[in-house]
N, C-alpha and C positions, 0 to 999 in steps of 0.2 A: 404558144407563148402567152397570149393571151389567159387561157384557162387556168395557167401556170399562176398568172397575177391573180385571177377573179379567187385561185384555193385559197392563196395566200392570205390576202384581205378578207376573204371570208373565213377563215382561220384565225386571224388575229382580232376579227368583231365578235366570234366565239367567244374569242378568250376573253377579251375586254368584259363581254357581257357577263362571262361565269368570273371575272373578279370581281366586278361590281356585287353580284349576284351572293360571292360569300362575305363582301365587305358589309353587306345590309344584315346579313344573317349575325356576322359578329357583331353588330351594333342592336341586334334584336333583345330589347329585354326580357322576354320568355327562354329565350337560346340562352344569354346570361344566366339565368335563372337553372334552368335546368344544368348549367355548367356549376355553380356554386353547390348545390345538391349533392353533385357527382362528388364535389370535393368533400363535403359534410361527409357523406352517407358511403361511399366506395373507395376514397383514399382517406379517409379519418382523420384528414389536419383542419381541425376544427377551429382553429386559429387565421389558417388561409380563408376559410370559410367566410367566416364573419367578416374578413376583410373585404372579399367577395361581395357579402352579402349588403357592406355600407356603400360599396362602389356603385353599386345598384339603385339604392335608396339617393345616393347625391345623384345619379343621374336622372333619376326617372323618378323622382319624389311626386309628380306630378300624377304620375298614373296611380291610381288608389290600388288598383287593384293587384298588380306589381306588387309594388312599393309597401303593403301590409304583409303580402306572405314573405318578401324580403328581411323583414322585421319580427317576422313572429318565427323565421327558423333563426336569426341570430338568438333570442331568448330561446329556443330549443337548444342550439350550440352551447351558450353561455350553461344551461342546466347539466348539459353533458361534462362539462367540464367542474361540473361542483360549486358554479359560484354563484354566489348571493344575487350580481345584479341581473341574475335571468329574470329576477321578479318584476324588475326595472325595464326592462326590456319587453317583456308581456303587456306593460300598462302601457308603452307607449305605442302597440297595437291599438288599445282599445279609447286612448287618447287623439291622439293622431290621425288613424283612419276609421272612426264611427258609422260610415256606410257600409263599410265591409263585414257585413254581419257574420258571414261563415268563422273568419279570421277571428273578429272581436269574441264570438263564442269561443273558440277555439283557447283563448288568452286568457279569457276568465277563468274557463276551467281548467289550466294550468296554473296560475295563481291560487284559485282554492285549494288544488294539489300541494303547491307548494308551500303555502301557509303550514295546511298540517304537520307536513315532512318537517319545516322549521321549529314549531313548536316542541317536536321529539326528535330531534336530529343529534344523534350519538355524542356526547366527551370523548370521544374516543373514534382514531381512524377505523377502518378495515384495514387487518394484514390482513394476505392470501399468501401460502406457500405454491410456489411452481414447482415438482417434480421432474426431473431431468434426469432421464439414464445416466450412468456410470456421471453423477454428479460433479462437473470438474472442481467447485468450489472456487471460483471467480467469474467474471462477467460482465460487461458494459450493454445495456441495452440499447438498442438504435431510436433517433430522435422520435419515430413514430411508437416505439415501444413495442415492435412485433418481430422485433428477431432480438437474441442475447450471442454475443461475440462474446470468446474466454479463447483462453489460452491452455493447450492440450497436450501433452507427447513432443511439445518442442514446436507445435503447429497451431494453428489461427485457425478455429471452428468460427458455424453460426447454427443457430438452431432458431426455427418460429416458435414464439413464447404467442399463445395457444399451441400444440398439433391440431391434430384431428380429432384427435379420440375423448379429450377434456379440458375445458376451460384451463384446469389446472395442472396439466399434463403437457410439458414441449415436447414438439415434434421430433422430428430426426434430423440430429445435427449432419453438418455438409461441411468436410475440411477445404479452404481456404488455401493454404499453402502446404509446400512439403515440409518435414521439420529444419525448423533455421535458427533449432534455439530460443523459437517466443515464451516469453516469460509473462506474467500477469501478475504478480506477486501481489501489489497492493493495489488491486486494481486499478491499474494504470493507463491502459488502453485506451484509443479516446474513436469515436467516431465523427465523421462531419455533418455539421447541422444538417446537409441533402442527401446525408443517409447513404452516401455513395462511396465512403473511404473510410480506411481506418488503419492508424499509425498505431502499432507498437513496438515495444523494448524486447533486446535479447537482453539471454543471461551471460554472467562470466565463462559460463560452461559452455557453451553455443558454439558449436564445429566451427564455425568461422563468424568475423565479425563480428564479437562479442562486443557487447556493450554499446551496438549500431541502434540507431534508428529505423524502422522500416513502414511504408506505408503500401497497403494493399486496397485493391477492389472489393468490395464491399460483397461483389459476386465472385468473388478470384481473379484470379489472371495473377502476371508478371511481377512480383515484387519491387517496390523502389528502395533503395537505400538511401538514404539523409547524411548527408556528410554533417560531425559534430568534434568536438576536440572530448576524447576518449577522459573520462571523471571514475575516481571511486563509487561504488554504488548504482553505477547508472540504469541500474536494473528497475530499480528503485523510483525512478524518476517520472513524475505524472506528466501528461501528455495532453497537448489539445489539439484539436484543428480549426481552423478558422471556418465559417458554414460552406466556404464555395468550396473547403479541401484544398485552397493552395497555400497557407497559408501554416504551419509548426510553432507552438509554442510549448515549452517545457521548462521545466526548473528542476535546477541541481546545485552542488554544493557551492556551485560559483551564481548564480542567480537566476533572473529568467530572460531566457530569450528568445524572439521569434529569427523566425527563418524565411525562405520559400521552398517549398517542397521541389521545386521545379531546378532546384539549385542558387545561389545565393551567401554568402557569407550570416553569419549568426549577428544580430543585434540584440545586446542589453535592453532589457528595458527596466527593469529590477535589479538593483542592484545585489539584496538580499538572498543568501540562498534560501534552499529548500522552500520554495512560495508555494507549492499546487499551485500554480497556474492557472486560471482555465477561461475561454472566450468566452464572453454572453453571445446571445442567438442570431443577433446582430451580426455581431464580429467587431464591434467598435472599442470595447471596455474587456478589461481579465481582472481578473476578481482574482485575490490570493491572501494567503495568509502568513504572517510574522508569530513564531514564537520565542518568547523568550522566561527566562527563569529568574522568579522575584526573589530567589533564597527559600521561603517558605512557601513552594510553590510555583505552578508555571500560570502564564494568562497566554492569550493569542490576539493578535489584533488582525480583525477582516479588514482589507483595504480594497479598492478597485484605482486602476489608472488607464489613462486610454493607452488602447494596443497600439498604437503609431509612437508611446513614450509620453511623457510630462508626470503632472506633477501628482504623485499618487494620493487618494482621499481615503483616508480611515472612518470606515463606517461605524465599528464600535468595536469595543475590547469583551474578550468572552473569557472567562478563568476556566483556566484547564490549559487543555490539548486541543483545537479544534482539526478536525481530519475531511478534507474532501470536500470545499467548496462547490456545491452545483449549482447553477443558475436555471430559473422557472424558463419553461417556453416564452414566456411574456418581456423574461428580463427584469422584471418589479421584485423579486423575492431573490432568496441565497438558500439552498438546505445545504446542511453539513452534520458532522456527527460530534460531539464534543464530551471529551475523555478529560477526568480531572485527574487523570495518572496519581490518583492517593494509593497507599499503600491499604491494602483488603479491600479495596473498591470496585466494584463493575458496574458504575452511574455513570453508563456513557446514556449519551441520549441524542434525538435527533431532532435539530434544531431549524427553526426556518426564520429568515428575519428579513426585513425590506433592503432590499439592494439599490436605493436611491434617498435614504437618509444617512446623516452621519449623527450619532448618538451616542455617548458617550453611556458607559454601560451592557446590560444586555436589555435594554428597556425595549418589548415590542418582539423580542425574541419568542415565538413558539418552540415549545421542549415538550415532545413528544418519548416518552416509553416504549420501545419495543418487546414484543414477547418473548425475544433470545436476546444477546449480543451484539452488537452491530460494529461490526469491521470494514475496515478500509476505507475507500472510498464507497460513496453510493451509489449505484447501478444505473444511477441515471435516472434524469425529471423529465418523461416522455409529454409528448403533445396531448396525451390524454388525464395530464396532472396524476399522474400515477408517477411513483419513486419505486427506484427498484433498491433492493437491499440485500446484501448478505448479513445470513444474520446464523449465530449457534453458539451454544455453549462455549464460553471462555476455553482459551486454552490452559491448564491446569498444573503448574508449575509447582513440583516440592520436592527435596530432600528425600530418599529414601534409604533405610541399608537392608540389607539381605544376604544369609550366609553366604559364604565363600564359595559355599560346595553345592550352593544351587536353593528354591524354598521359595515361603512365600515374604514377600518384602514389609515394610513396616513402613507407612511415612513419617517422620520424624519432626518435620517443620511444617509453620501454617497455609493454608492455600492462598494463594490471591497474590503472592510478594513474587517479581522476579527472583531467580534463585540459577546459581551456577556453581561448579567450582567446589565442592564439598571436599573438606581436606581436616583428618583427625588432628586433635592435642596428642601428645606426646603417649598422656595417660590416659587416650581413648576415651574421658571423660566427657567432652566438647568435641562438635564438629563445626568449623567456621566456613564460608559461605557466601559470596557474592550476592547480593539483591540492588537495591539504590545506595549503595556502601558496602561496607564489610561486616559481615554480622556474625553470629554465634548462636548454636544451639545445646543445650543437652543433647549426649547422642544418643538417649531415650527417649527424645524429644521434650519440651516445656518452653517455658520464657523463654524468647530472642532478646541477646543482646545488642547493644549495636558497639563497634568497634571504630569504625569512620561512616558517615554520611554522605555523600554526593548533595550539595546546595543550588550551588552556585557553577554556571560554566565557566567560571577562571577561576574555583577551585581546583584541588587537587583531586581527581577522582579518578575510579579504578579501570583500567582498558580492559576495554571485551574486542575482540575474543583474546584470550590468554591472560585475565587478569590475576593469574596465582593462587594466594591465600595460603602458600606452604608455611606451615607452622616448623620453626626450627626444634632441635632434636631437644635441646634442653626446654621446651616449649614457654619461653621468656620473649620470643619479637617469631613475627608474620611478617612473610616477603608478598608482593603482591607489585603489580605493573600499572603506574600512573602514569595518569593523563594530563597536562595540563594545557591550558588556553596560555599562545603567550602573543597574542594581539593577531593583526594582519597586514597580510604583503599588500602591493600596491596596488594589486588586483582583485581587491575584497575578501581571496582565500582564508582558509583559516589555518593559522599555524599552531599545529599540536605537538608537542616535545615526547614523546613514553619514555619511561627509563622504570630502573628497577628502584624500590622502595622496602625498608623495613619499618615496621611500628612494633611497638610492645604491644603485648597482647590482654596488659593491663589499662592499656589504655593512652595517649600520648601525643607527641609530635611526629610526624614519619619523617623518615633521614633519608635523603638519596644517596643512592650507592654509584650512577651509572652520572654518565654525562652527555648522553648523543644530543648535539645540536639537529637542529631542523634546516634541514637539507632544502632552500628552495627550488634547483632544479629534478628532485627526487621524490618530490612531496609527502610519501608514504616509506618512504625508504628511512633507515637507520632507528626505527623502532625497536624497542625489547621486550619480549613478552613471554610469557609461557615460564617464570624463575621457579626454580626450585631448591632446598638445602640440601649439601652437599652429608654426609653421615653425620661427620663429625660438627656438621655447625660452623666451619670456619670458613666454607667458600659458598654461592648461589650461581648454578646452571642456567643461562636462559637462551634463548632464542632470538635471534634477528636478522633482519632482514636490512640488507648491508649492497653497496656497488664494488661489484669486482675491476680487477684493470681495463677489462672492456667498455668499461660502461655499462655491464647488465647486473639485473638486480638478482641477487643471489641470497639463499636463505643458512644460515648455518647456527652452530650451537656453542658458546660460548662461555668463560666462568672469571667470576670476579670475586676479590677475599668480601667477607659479608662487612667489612667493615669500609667499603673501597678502595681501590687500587690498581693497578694494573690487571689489565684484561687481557687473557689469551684465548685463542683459537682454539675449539676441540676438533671439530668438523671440518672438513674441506670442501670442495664441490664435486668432488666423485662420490662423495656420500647422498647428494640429496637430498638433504633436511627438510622436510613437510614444515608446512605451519600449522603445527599442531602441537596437541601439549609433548612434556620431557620426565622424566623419573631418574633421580640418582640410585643404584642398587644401595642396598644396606651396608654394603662390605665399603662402599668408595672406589668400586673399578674400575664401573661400566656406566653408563650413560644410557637408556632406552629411548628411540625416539621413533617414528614416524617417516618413512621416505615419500619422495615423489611418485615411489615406483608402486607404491600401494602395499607397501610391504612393514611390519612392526622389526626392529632391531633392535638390535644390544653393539656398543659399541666400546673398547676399551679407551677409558678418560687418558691414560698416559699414551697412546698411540696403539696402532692395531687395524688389522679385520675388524671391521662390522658383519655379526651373524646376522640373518634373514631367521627369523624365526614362528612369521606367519603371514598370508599374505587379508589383504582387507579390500572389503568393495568402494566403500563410503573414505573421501578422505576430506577433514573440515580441520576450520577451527577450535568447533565444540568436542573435539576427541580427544579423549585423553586417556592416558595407560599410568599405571602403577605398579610398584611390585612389593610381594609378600614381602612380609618382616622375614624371612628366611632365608630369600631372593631364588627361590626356587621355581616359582611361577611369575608372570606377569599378568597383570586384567588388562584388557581393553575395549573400547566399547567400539563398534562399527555396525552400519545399518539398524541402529537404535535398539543395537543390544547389545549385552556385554560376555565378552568372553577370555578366557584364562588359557594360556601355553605356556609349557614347560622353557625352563632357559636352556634347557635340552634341547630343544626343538622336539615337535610332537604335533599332532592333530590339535589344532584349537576345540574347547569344548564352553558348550555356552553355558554359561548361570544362570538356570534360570529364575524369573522374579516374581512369577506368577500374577504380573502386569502386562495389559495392552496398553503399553507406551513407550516412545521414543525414549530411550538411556541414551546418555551423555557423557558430561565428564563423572568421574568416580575416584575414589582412593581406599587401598585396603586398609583396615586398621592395624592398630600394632601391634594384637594377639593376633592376630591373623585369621580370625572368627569369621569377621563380616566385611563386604564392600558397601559405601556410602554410596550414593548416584544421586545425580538429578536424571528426573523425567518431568514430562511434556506431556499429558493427556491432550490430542486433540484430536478432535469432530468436526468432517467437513460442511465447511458453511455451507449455507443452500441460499435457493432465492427465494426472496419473498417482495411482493407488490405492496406498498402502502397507499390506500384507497382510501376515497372520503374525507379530506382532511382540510378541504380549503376555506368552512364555512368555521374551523375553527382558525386560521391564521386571520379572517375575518372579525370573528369576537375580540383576536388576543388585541386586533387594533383601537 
């Protein structure tokens, strides 16, 4: 028993003495020292570093010897990271500790370094493009900046931005999850500040759970899902995480709000929609943005409010679009990308501004030029003051026509204007056109008219998808499907009315034809879209999306006298009406629409069989079908091409355009010569690093 007690006590005097023993080590300032190092120089946050490295200096300021090489790696730090007061931080080596000669040598001649560098130090950042196999074209980098997360096949990749092989070369990416649907669209994706989690958005199309929230390990594992009240768009919706990852913030068309991952009811803290949202590094403040349209123009206000809620501070007003607030590792700065959405314009630029002034203007704003385009949000302001970007050629938006019977295309209208929707005059003379209104070309192309304009958001303006532009037979008035703003409900939503519209085609007031109220427990429901003329001019075809006796939202196809009136049913629900475009035949018989079932039909307007007459991969809004002035073929475009079948039924055959680009909507003319189209030229973005740039956010001060 004895020796039992003398283990014991001699066991627990062991222990006593090995805690003592590592409690002195942790308080050793060399042990410190060589810990802050580690952080510097082997995990890269050069930020932790320096904090480190002042921890040190306030405790042991006393010891010189310490205490200089403490100080002469934060101005090492500081220079890593591009900023000016590394120079500041050298002198007070040589101020400070004047015994320690190794160190004070050491400081000076990184001051004369950096003197020179100063004197020639670029206008201009470094891009670097990264290289990425099978390039996904989106991407959020993680806080340290050595892996990029995108969105792939429906799955959550990660790849090391280095690999192995080149500086400029990622590594082999590593799937995350199985497909569930992830989406990235506008780069949305957010990681947590430790690097450890990362929330993203499904799409509408996602096997299950569309439109969910979902947050994974950073390394993989077990997906979580975020319970949220289901929004149009939500695909769409940016994403943040708080730095520990418990924490969701997002904005949608009702505002912003945070959550807890872990489970928790949603709290406003924004009233506003669509904010980008996003937490500084902290976790304390979200930074977001308010746009809104002056008539002549849109501006954006950058504001920040504390994440816990109160009273939001508008830092400054930016004219334009601003896209994708990010906040500096430090929390001092805001980058973002700002789009002055003018028509022929690609002056987006990227912009950096103090994130603890409010200033009216963009006074103190740095505006930076990229060597491509620069889309979405930004890839993220790593620890190494490096921005990540996707950047590439504009997507390439115009009018084209091209024989019936196949060839090479023509583009007919100017580059740069959105463009949808191409629908001939009567006399094939003009083809009219969705862009920010309703516009008009030659359809040998020349001068754009304009026809209506989109101003103002409680203007009238034209709904996409399905906004028309069917020109009537006698070609005197254009149908087309308006929008209007008619205030909001109690819960900030926004209530939008669509119905059908005529204008003259000379010019005018537009007349409403339709009368659907705004449904508020339906919100999206009882819109009309997709109108077209009936042969003779006397009645308009459209599309809408309507509540049957059950309660469920059902899509069918509908016609009203052009002058208004009573509205009747063509479609039922055993047809299946897609949301997609409509075509009346020439004769007045048939009706061609679009099914659920992935299928083009013809359907008789007095009652009848609907024929199957081909079937389609792709089913959207932007698709749209037409038929010959003969009625003997129909066009329609699917998987961004466009192809013709017989009202016979027959094998589809494609037209070809002798373009690589996504085709859209189209309309045949009324010789029956050529089809009209829009296409979409686009090049996927890549990544690129923006280096070197904080010695000019320092001048711009």
């Amino acid at each position: 028993m004895k020796n039992i007690l003398a283990a014991i006590v001699s066991t627990a005097f062991l222990g006593a003495l090995f805690s003592v023993a590592i409690a002195r080590q942790s308080q050793d300032p060399g042990v410190l020292l060589r810990a802050a190092i580690e952080k510097e120089e082997v995990d890269g946050d050069l930020q932790k570093a320096i904090e480190m490295y002042k921890q040190i200096i306030a405790k042991y300021g006393k010891d010189h010897a310490v205490a200089a090489k403490a100080q002469l790696r934060i101005g090492t730090c500081l220079e890593k990271l591009g900023l000016r007061e590394a120079q500041n931080a050298y002198q007070k080596v040589i101020d400070n500790y004047p015994g320690q000669l190794e160190e004070v040598a050491a400081a000076k001649e990184c001051i004369s370094r950096l003197s020179k560098v100063s004197a020639t130090a670029p206008e201009k950042p470094k891009f670097r493009k990264i290289q990425i196999t099978a390039n996904p074209g989106n991407g959020v980098l993680s806080p340290d900046g050595k892996r990029l997360a995108f969105a792939s096949e429906g799955s959550i990749w990660v790849v090391p931005i280095p690999g192995n092989v080149d500086p400029n070369i990622a590594g082999i990416p590593v799937r995350l999850t199985e497909p569930v649907g992830a989406t990235n669209t506008r780069n949305t994706l957010a990681w947590s500040g430790d690097g450890r989690w990362i929330a993203f958005n499904t799409s509408l199309s996602a096997p299950s759970d569309s439109n969910s929230i979902f947050v994974v390990a950073s390394t993989g594992g077990e997906i979580k899902k975020i319970a949220v009240q289901p929004v149009g768009n939500a695909f769409d919706r940016r994403l943040s995480l708080s730095p520990d990852g418990k924490t969701l913030a997002f904005s949608d068309e009702r505002g912003t709000y945070t959550l807890s991952v872990n489970g928790g009811g949603e709290k406003r803290v924004i009233d506003k929609g669509w904010g980008d949202a996003v937490f500084s590094p902290d976790g304390t403040r979200l930074a977001y943005v308010i746009t809104s349209n002056k008539g002549d123009g849109f501006e954006s206000g950058i504001w920040v409010v504390d994440s816990l809620g109160g009273t939001p501070l508008k830092l400054r007003t930016v004219p334009g679009i601003v896209k994708g607030p990010t906040w500096s590792p430090d929390g001092n700065m805001i980058a973002f990308i700002s789009d002055p959405l003018a028509p022929q314009s690609n002056d987006n630029k990227i912009c950096i501004a103090p994130a603890n002034e409010s200033l009216p203007g963009s006074t103190n704003v740095l505006e930076i030029d990229a060597p491509l385009e620069p889309s979405f949000i930004p890839a993220g302001w790593t620890s190494q003051n490096t921005i990540g970007l996707l950047l590439g050629n504009s997507p390439f938006d115009a009018i084209y026509t091209v024989p019936s019977t196949g060839g090479r295309a023509s583009q007919v209208s100017p580059a740069g204007q959105t463009v949808s929707h191409p629908k001939w005059s009567p006399d094939g003379k003009r083809i009219f056109f969705r862009g920010y209104g309703i516009f008009s070309i030659p359809s040998d192309g020349g001068p754009v008219a304009s026809l209506l304009t989109f101003r103002k958001w409680e203007d009238l303006y034209e709904a996409t998808a399905g906004g028309g532009n069917d020109v009537s037979p006698d070609g005197k008035k254009l149908v087309f499907s308006g929008a209007r703003n008619i205030g909001k409900t109690g819960n900030k939503d926004f209530r939008v009315e669509v119905n059908i519209y005529t204008i003259p085609v000379e010019g005018g007031q537009p007349v409403q034809i339709t009368a659907f109220p705004w449904d508020p427990q339906h919100r999206w429901a009882g819109q009309a879209r997709f109108p077209c003329w009936s042969h003779d001019g006397k009645q308009i075809a459209f599309i809408r999306d309507h509540i049957n006796a059950k309660g469920e939202g059902v899509i069918d196809i509908f016609a009203v006298p052009a002058t208004g009136g009573a509205i009747r049913q063509i479609t039922s629900e055993s047809h299946r009406t897609a949301w997609a475009g409509i075509d009346w035949s020439p004769d007045g018989r048939h009706i061609a629409y679009f099914s659920q079932d992935k299928t083009v039909n013809i359907l008789p307007v007095d009652g009848g069989v609907a024929k199957i007459l081909a079937k389609v991969e792709n089913l959207n809004g932007h698709m749209e079908l037409s038929w010959s002035p003969d009625g003997k073929e129909i066009a329609f475009s699917d998987k961004g091409k466009i192809y013709a079948v017989s009202t016979d039924a027959g094998q589809p055959l494609e037209v070809k355009t002798g373009l690589e680009t996504e085709a859209h909507n189209l309309a045949w003319s009324p010789d029956g010569k050529t089809i009209a189209f829009a296409a979409t030229r686009r090049e996927p973005l890549e990544l690129w690093l923006m280096e070197d740039f904080l010695h000019l956010v320092k001048n711009k001060k």
